[in-house]
BALOBA-1460 file (C-alpha; in Angstrom, 3 decimals):
// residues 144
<rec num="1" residu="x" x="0.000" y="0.000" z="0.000"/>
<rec num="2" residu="x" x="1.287" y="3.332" z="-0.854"/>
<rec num="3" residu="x" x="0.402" y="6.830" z="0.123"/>
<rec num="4" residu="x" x="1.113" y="9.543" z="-2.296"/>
<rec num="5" residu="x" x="2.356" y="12.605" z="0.135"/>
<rec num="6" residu="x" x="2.730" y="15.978" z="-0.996"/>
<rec num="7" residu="x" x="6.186" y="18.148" z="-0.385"/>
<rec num="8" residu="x" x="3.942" y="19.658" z="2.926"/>
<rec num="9" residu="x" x="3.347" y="16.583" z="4.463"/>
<rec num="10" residu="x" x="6.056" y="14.115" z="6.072"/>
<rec num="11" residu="x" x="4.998" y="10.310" z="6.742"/>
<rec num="12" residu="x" x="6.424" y="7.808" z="9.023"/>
<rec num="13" residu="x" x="5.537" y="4.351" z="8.913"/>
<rec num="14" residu="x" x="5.231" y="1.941" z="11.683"/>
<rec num="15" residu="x" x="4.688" y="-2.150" z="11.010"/>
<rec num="16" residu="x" x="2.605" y="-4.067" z="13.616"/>
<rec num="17" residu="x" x="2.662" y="-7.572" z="13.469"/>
<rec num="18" residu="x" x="-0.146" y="-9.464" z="15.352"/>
<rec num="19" residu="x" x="-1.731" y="-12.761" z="15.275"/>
<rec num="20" residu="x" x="-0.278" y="-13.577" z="11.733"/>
<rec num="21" residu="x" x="-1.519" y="-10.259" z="10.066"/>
<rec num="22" residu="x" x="0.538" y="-7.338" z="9.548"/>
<rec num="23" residu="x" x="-0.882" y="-3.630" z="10.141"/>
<rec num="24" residu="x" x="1.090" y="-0.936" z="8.205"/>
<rec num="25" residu="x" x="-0.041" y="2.816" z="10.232"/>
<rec num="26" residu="x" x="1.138" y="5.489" z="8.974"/>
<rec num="27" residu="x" x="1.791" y="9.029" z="11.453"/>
<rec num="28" residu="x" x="1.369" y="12.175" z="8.897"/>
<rec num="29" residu="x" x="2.955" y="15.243" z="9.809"/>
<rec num="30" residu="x" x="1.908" y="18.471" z="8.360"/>
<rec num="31" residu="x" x="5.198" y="20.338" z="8.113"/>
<rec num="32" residu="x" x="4.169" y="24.008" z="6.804"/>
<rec num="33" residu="x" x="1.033" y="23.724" z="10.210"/>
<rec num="34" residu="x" x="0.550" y="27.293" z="12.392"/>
<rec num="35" residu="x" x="-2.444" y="27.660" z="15.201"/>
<rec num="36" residu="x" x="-4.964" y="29.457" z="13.989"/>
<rec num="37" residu="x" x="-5.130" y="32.846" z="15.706"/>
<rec num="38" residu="x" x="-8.830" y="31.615" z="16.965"/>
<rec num="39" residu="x" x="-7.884" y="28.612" z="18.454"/>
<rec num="40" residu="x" x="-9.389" y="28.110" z="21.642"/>
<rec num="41" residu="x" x="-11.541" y="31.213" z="21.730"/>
<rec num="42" residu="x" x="-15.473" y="30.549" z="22.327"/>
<rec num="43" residu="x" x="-17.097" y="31.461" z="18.888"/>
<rec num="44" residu="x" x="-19.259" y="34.229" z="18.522"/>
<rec num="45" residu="x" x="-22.864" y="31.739" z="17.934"/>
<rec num="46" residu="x" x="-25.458" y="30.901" z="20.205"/>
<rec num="47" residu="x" x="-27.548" y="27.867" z="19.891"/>
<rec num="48" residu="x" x="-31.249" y="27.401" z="20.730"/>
<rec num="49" residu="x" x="-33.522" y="24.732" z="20.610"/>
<rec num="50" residu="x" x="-36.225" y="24.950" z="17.977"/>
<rec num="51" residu="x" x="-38.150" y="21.509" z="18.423"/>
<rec num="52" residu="x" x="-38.510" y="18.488" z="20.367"/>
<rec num="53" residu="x" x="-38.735" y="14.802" z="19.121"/>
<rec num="54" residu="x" x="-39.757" y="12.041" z="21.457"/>
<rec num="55" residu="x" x="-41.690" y="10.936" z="24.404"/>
<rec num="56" residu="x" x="-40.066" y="9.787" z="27.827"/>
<rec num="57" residu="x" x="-42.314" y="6.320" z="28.430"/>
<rec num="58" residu="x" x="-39.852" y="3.389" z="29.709"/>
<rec num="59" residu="x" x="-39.898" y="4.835" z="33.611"/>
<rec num="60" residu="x" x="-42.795" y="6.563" z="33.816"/>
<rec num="61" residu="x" x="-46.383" y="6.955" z="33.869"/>
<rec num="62" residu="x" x="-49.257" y="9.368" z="33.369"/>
<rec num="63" residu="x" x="-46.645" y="11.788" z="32.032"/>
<rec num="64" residu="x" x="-48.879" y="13.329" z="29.052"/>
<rec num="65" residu="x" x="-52.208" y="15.603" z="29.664"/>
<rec num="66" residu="x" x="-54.461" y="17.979" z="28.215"/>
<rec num="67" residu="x" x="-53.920" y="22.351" z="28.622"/>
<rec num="68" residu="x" x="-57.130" y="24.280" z="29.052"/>
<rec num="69" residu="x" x="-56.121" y="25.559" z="25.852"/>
<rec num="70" residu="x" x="-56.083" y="21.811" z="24.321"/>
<rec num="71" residu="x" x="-52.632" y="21.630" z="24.171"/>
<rec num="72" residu="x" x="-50.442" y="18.471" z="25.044"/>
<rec num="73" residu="x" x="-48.097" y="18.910" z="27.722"/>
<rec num="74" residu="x" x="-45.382" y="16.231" z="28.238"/>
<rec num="75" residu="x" x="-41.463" y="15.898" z="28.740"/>
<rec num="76" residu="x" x="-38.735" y="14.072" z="27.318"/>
<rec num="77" residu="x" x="-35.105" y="13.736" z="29.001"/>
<rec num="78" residu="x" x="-34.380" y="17.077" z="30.779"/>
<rec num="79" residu="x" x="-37.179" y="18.935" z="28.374"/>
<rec num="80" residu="x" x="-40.744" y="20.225" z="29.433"/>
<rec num="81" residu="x" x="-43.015" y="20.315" z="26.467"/>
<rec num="82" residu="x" x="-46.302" y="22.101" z="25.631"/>
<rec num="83" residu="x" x="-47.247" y="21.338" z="22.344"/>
<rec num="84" residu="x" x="-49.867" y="23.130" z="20.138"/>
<rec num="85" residu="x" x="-50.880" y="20.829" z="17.632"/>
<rec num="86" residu="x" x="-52.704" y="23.753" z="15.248"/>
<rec num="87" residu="x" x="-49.736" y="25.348" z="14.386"/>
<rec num="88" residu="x" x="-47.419" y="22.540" z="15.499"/>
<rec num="89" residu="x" x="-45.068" y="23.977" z="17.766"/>
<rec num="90" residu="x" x="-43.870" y="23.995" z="20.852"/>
<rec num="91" residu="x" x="-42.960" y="26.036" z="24.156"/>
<rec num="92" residu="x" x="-39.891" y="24.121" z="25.682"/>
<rec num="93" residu="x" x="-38.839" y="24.415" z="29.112"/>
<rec num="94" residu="x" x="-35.324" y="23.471" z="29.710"/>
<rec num="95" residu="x" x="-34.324" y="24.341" z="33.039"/>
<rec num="96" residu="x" x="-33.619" y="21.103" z="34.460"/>
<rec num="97" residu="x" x="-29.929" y="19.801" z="35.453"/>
<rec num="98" residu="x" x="-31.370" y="15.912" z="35.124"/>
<rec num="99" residu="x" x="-34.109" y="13.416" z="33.136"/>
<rec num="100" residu="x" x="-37.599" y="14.467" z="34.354"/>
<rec num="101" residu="x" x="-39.443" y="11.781" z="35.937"/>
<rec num="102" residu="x" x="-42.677" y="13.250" z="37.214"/>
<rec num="103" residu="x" x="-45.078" y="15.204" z="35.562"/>
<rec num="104" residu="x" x="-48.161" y="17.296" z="37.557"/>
<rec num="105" residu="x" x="-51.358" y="18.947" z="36.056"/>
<rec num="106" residu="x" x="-52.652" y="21.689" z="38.068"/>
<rec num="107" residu="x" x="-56.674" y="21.413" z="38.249"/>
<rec num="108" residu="x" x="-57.206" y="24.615" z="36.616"/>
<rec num="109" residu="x" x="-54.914" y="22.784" z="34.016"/>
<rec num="110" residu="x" x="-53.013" y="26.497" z="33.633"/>
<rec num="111" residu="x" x="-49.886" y="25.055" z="35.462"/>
<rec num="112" residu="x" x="-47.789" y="22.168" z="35.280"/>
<rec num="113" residu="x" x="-45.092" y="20.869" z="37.940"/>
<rec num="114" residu="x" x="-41.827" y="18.647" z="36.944"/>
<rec num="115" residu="x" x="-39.902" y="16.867" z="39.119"/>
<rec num="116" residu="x" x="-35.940" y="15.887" z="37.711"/>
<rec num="117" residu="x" x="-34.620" y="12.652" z="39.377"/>
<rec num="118" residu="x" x="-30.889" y="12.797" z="41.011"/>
<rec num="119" residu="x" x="-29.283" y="13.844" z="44.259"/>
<rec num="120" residu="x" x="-30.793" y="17.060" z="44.306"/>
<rec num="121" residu="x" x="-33.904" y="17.101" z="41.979"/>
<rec num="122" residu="x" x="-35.180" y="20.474" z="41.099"/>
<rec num="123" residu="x" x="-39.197" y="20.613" z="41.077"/>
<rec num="124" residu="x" x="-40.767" y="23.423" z="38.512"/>
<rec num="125" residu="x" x="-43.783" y="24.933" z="38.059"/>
<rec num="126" residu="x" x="-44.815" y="26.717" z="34.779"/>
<rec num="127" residu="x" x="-47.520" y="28.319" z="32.778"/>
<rec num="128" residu="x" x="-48.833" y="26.452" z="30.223"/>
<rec num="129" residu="x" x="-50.146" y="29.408" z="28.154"/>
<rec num="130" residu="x" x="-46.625" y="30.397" z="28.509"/>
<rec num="131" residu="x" x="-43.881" y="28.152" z="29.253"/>
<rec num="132" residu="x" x="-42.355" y="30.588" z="31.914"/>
<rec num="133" residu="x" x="-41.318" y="29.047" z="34.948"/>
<rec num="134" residu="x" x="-43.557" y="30.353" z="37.703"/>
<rec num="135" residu="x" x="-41.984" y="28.773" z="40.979"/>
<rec num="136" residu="x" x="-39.063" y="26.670" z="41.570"/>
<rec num="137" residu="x" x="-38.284" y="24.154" z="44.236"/>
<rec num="138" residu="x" x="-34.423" y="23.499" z="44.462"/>
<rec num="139" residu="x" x="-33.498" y="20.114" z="46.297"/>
<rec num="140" residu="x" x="-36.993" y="19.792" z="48.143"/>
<rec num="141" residu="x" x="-35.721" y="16.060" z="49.583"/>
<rec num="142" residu="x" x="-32.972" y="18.397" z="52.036"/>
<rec num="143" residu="x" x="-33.330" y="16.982" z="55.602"/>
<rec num="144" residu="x" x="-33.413" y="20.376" z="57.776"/>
């Protein structure tokens, strides 16, 4: 086998032999490399999340209801959903540190509790006209 190396790169070859087969690897060193001036710098981009595919189902139960507005409400790993199926999108609340696990419909069906599991699960209630977060338990399980 034969590698066909410019006059900017440099190859060295090294020959493993193991269990009757031969492996030829080949290090290639790029002679002519600099840094870019930008490595290691944070890039000037922000990323947000636009939608939300899948349902959370294997570990838990009664985790998708109904909005006064008709709405679905549900969550999926760290993710709080409320989905408008007219116009198909969604309001995503993604607050949580770990998978949600537990899923609460207010009566009035305007607000909607999640509960994250770990050491220190974070409990959040929201608006589900809105999908702002309304009130926030942090580690509720702390012995005083």
């Amino acid at each position: 086998m034969e590698m066909d190396l410019s006059k900017k790169k440099k190859s060295q070859v090294m020959k493993l032999e193991l269990l009757n087969h031969v492996w030829l690897m080949y290090k290639i060193v790029f002679l002519n490399y600099k840094k870019s001036k930008l490595d290691g710098s944070l890039p000037n981009a922000k990323l947000e999340l636009e939608f939300v595919h899948g349902y959370r189902c294997h570990d838990t139960l009664n985790n998708l209801r109904y909005t006064k507005n008709g709405n679905f409400v549900y969550h999926t790993v760290a993710v709080g959903i409320v989905y408008n199926k007219e116009d198909h999108s969604q309001l995503i609340f993604n607050e949580h540190f770990d998978d949600i696990t537990s899923l609460a419909l207010h009566p009035n069906k305007k607000y909607v509790a999640t509960g994250e599991i770990g050491p220190y699960p974070l409990i959040s209630v929201l608006g589900t006209e809105t999908g702002k977060l309304k009130y926030e338990f942090v580690n509720p399980c702390k012995k005083v």
